[in-house]
C-alpha positions as CSV (number, residue, x, y, z in Angstrom):
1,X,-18.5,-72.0,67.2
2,X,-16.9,-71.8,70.4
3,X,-14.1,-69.4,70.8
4,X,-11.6,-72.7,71.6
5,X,-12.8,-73.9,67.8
6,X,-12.3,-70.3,66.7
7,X,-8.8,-70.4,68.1
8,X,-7.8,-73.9,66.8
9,X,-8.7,-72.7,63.2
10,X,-7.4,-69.6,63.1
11,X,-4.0,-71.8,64.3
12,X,-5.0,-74.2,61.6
13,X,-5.1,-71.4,58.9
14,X,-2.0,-70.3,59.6
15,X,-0.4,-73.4,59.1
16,X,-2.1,-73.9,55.9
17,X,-0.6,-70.5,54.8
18,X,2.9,-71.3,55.8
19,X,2.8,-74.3,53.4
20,X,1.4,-72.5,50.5
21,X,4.5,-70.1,51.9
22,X,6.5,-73.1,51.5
23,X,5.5,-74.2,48.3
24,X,5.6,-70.3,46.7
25,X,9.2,-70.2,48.0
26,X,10.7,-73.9,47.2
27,X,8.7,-74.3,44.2
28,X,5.6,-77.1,43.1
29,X,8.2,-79.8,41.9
30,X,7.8,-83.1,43.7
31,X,11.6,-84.0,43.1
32,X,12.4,-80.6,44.9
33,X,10.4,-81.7,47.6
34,X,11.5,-84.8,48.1
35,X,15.4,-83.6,48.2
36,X,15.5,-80.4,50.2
37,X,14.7,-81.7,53.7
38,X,14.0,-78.8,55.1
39,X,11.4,-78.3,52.6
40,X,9.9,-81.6,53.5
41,X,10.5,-81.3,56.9
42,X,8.7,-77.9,57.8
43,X,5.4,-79.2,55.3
44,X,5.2,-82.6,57.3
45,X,5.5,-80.9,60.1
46,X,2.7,-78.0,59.3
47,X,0.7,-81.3,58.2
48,X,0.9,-82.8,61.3
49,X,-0.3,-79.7,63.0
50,X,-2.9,-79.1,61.0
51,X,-4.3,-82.8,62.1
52,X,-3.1,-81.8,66.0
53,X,-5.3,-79.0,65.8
54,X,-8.2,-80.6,64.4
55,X,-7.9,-83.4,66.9
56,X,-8.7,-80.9,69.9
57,X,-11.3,-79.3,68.1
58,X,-15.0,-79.5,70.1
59,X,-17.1,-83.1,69.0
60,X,-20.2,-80.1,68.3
61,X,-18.1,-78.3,65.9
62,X,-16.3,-81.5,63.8
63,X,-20.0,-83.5,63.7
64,X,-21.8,-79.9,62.7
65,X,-19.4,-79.4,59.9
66,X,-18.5,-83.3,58.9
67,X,-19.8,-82.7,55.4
68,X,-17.3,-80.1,55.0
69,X,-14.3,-81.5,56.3
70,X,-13.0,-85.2,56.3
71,X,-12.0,-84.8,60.4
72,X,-10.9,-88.4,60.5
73,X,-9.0,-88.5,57.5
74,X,-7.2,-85.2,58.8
75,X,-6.7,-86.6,62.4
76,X,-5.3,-89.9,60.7
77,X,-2.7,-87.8,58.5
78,X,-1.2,-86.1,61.7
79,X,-1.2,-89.9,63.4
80,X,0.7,-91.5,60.5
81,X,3.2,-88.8,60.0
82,X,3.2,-88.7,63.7
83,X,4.2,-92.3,64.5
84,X,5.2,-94.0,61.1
85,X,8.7,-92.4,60.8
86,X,9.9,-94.5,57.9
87,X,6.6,-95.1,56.3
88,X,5.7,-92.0,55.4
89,X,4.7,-91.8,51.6
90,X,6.4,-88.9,50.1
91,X,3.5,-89.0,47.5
92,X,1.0,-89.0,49.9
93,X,2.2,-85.9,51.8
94,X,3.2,-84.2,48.8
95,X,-0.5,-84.4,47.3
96,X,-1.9,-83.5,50.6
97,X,-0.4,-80.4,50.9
98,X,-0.7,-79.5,47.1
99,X,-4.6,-80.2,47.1
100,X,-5.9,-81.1,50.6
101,X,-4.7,-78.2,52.7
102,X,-5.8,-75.4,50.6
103,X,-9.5,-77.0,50.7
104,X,-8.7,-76.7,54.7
105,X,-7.3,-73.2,54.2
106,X,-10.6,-72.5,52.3
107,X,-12.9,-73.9,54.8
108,X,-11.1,-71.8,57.8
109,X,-11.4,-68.9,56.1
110,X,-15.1,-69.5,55.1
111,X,-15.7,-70.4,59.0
112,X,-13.7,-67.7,60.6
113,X,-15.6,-65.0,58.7
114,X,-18.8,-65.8,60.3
């Protein structure tokens, strides 16, 4: 890993940790979510960076580790919330960052250690 990649994740990490932040301080309810916008607001927006990040990370690194992490699913995510404004599934986001970005958080930390 390039020290670029190395950067990106450690960025990405930190992101992923601020939600679980989030999500420790605001609570796990969806209907929470949903009405506190600031809530929602500062998890879309760590989402988005999340997918920001991954998008600049190096082609080697996202095709050496594409079995790991679903790059274009995670690059798609930042895209929608990105330019969909009013189509943005609350569900959607709301299961992505209970269950997708602590497999991200995982995988950073598993990559970052090496």
């Amino acid at each position: 890993m390039n020290q670029r990649d190395r950067q990106r994740l450690e960025h990405m990490l930190r992101h992923c940790r601020d939600v679980s932040d989030f999500i420790d301080r605001f609570g796990a309810d969806y209907n929470v979510f949903i009405q506190d916008r600031a809530y929602y607001n500062a998890v879309a927006m760590c989402v988005m960076q999340v997918g920001e990040l991954a998008n600049g990370l190096s082609e080697e690194f996202r095709e050496a580790t594409k079995d790991q992490m679903p790059w274009g699913m995670i690059r798609g995510m930042r895209n929608w919330l990105a330019h969909s404004y009013t189509e943005i599934d609350d569900k959607v986001l709301w299961e992505t960052a209970k269950n997708d970005l602590p497999k991200v958080f995982a995988f950073c930390e598993k990559q970052l250690s090496r």
